[in-house]
C-alpha positions as CSV (number, residue, x, y, z in Angstrom):
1,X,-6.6,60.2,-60.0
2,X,-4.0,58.0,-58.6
3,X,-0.7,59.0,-57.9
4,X,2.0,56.9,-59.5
5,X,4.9,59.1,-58.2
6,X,5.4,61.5,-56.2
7,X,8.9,62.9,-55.4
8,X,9.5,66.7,-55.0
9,X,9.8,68.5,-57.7
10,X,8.4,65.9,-59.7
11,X,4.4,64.4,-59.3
12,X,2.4,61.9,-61.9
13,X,-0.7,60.6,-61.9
14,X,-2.6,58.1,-63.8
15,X,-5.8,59.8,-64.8
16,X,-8.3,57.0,-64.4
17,X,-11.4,58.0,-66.2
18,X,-9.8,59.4,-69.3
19,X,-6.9,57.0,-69.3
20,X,-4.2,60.1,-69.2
21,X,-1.0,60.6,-67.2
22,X,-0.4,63.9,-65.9
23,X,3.0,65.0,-64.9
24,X,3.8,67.6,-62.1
25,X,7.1,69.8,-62.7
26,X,8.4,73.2,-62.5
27,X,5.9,75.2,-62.7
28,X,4.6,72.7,-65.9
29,X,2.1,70.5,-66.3
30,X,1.1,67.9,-69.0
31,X,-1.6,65.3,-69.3
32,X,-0.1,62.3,-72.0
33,X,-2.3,59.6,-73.5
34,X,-0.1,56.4,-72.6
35,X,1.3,56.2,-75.9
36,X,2.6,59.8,-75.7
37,X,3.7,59.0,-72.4
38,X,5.7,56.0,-73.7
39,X,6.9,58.5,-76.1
40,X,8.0,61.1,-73.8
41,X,10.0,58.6,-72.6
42,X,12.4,58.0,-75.1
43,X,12.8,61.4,-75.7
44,X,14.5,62.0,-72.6
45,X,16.1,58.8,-72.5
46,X,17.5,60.4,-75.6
47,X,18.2,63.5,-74.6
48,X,19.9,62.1,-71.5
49,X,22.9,60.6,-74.0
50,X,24.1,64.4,-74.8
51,X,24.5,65.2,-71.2
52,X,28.1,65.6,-70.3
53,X,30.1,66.6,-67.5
54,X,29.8,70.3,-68.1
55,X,26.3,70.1,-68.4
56,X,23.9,72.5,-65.7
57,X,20.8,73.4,-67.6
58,X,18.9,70.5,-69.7
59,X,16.8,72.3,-72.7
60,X,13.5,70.3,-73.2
61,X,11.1,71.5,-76.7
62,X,7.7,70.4,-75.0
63,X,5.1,69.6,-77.8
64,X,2.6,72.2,-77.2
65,X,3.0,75.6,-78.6
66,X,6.8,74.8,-79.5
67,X,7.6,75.4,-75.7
68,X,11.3,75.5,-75.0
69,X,11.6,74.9,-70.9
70,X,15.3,75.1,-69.6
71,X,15.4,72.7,-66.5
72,X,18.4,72.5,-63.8
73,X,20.4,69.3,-64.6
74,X,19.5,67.6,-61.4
75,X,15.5,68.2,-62.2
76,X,15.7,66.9,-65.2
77,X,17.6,63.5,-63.9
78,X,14.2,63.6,-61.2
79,X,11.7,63.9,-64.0
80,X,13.6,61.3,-66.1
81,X,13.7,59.0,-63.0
82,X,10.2,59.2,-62.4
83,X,8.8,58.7,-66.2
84,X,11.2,55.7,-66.0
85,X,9.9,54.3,-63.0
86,X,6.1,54.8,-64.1
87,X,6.8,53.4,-67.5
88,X,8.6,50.4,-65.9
89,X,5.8,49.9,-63.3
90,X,2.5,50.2,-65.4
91,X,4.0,48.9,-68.9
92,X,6.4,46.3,-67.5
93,X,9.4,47.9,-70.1
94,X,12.6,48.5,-69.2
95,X,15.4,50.5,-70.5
C-alpha cells in the first residue's frame, strides 16, 4: 500500500494490487474503487455548501449498510482536505 495522505485523524492509501483507496477516519474505514472515490468526492464537496456558521457536527450517510456517522465539524473539513488533495494529486482535477 502506499500512503497518499496521512494527517491525524485522517489516513489514505492507494491500494496497489487491487487498484482501491482506503481511507482512515474515526474509527471508519473504507476501501473505494477510484471512481467511487472520485464520487466520494463530490459528495462532500457538496455537503460542505450546507455548512454554516452554526454548524459543529457534519452528518455523513456512508454507502454501506445506510451508515449514518456524525463527525465534529473540524474532522470533517480534515477528511474533505485530504480526499481533495488525493483527488487533485493522482487525477490531476481540481475543484
Amino acid at each position: 500500500m502506499l500512503n497518499v495522505y496521512n494527517q491525524k485523524p485522517v489516513s489514505i492509501f492507494l491500494h496497489e494490487r487491487c487498484g482501491k483507496i482506503v481511507i482512515k477516519f474515526c474509527n471508519i474505514k473504507m476501501q473505494l474503487k477510484m471512481c467511487q472515490f472520485k464520487l466520494f468526492n463530490n459528495y462532500l464537496t457538496n455537503i460542505s455548501k450546507t455548512i454554516s456558521a452554526d454548524t459543529t457536527q457534519v452528518e455523513l450517510l456512508l454507502v454501506k449498510n445506510n451508515l449514518t456517522v456524525k463527525v465534529s465539524l473540524n474532522n470533517f473539513l480534515q477528511l474533505m482536505h485530504g480526499v481533495r488533495s488525493v483527488v487533485q494529486k493522482e487525477f490531476n482535477i481540481k475543484n
